[in-house]
C-alpha positions in Angstrom: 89.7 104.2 98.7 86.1 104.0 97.6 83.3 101.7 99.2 82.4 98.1 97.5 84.3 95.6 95.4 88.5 96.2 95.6 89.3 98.5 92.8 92.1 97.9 89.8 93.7 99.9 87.2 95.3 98.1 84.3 97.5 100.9 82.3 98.6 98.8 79.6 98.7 99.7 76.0 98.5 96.2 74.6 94.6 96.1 73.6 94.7 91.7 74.2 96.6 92.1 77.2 94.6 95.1 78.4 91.3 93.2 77.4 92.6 89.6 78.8 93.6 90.8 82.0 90.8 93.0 82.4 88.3 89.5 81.9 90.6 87.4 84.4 90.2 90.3 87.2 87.0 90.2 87.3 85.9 87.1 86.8 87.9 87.4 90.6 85.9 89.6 91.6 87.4 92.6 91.4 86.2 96.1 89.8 88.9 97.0 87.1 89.5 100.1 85.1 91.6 100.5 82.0 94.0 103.1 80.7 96.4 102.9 77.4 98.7 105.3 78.4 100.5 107.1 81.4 99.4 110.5 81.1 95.7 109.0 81.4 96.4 106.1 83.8 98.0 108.9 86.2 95.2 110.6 86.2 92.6 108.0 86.7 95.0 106.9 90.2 94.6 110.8 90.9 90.7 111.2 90.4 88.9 107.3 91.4 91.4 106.2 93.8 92.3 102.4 93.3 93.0 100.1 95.2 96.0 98.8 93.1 97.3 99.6 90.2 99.2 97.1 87.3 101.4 99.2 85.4 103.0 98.1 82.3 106.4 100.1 81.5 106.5 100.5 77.9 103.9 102.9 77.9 103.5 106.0 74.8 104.0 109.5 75.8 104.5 109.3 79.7 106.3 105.9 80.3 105.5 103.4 83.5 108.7 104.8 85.1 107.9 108.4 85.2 104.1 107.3 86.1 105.8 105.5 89.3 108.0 108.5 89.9 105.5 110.9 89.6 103.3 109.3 91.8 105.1 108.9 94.8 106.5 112.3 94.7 103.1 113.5 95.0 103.2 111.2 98.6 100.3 109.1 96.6 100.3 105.3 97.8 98.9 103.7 96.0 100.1 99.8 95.6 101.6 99.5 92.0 102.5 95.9 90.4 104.7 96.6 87.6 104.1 94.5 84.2 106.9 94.4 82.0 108.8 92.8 78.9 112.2 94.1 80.6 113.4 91.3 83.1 117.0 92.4 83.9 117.8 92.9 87.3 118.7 96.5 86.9 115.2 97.2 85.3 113.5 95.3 88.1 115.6 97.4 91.0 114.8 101.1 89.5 111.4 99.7 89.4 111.8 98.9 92.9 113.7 102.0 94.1 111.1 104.1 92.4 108.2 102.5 94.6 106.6 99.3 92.9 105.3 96.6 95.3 106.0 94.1 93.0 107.5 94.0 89.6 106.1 90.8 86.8 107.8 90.2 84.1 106.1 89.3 81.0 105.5 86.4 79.5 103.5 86.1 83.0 101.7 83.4 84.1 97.8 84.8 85.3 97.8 82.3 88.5 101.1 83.9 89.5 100.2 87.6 88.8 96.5 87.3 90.6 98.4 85.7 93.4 101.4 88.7 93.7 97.9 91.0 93.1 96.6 89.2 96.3 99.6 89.5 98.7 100.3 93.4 97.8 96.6 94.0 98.8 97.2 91.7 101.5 100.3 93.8 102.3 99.0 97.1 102.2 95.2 96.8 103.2 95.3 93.3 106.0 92.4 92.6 106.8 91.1 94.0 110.3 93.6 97.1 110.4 92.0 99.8 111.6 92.5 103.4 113.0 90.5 104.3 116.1 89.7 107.7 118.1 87.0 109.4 119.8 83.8 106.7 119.2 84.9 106.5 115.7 86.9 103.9 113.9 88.1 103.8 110.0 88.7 100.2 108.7 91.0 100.5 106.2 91.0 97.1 105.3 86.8 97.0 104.6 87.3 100.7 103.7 84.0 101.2 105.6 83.9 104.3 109.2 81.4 104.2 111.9 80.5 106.3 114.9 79.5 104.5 117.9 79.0 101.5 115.7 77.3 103.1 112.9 78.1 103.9 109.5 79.1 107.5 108.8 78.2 109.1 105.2 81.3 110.3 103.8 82.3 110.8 100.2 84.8 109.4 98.4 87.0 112.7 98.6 86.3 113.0 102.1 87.1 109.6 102.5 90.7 110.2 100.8 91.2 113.5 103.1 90.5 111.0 106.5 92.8 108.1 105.4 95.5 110.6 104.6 95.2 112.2 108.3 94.9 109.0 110.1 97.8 107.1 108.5 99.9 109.5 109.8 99.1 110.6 113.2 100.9 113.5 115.0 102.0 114.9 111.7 101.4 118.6 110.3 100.6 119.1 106.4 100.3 122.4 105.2 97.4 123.1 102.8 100.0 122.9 99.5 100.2 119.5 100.9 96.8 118.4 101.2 96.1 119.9 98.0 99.1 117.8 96.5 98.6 115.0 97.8 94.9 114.2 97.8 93.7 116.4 95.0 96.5 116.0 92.7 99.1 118.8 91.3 97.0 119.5 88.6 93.8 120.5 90.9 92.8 124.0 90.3 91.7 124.3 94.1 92.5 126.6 96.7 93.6 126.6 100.6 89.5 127.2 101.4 89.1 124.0 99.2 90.8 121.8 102.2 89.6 124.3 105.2 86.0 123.0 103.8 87.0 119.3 104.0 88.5 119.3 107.4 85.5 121.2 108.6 83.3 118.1 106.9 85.7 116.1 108.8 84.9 117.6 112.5 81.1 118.0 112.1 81.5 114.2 111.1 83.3 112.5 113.2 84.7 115.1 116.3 83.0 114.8 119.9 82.9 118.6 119.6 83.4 120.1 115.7 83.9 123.2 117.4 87.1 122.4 119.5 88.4 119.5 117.9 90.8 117.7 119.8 91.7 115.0 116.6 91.5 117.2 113.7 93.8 120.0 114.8 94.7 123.3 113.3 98.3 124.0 113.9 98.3 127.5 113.8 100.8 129.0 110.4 101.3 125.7 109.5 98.0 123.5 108.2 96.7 120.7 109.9 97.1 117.9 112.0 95.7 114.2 113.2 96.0 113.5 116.5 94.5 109.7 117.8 
């Protein structure tokens, strides 16, 4: 999550759609990006991190399904509305079963869509949730840290590494998995690449970076969160 206006990414290959859309959510407020195809749409959720993404199925090349499938098997979260012309129920459920948060189909009305848009951020980032330890506390709703009340300076990837450790507390990712699951599959990085990262993380935000009692090295194994 990055810091400022709630991010969107419309993949969509209808150009009036994509443009239409695009207007609408801003004129909301919201920052949007744009993709007209899965391949590329994947890998803008992979590099800038959205807040949501609204994914139309009928996609060329990589279609909405396999972007869906592909993203949650690489443990990425990210809230997805599907968009699509196909409204039968058994289109709806693999949609479903695959990971959407919500599933529109079109012809869609805009007040209805920005409104589902609304409740899945609702849903998945409320506002005042929160993750506390030491004298630091990440809001993931306001997507904002501090340290004994004060902002802390932290990156947008560092900022992806830290919500990935404290939404799950207590449990042990290997590097491969950080790698995966942050970076992206297709990230030529190596096991140094997240040792750095988790370093950031302690000089940042541990009472004592050099025996950190939150970010934890669980030893042949990776890493872990601890509250």
């Amino acid at each position: 999550m990055s810091e400022g206006a709630t991010r969107i990414l419309v993949i969509e290959d209808d150009l009036s759609i994509l443009t239409g859309l695009s207007m609408n959510l801003k004129f909301e407020g919201y920052e949007v990006l744009q993709a007209q195809d899965g391949k590329t749409g994947l890998q803008r959720i992979i590099d800038e991190t959205p807040d949501l993404v609204v994914l139309d199925l009928m996609l060329p090349g990589m279609n909405g399904y396999e972007v869906l499938k592909d993203l949650r098997e690489r443990n990425n979260q990210t809230p997805v509305v599907v968009l699509s012309a196909k409204g039968m129920e058994t289109d709806k459920i693999m949609g479903l079963n695959l990971g959407a948060d919500d599933y529109v189909v079109k012809p869609f009305g805009l007040q209805e869509l920005l409104a589902r848009i609304k409740a899945v951020l609702r849903r998945r980032y409320p506002q005042g949730e929160s993750v506390g330890f030491s004298d630091s506390l990440v809001d993931l709703g306001g997507k904002q840290v501090t340290r004994a009340g004060k902002p802390v300076d932290l990156t947008a990837q560092e900022l992806k590494v830290l919500v990935h450790f404290v939404t799950q507390p207590g449990r042990t990712f290997s590097r491969e998995d950080l790698l995966a699951a942050v970076w992206g599959y297709g990230y030529e990085g190596t096991a140094r690449t997240v040792d750095n990262f988790v370093s950031q993380l302690r000089q940042k935000l541990e009472p004592d970076p050099e025996n950190p009692k939150h970010f934890v090295t669980v030893r042949g194994q990776g890493y872990r969160f601890d509250k």
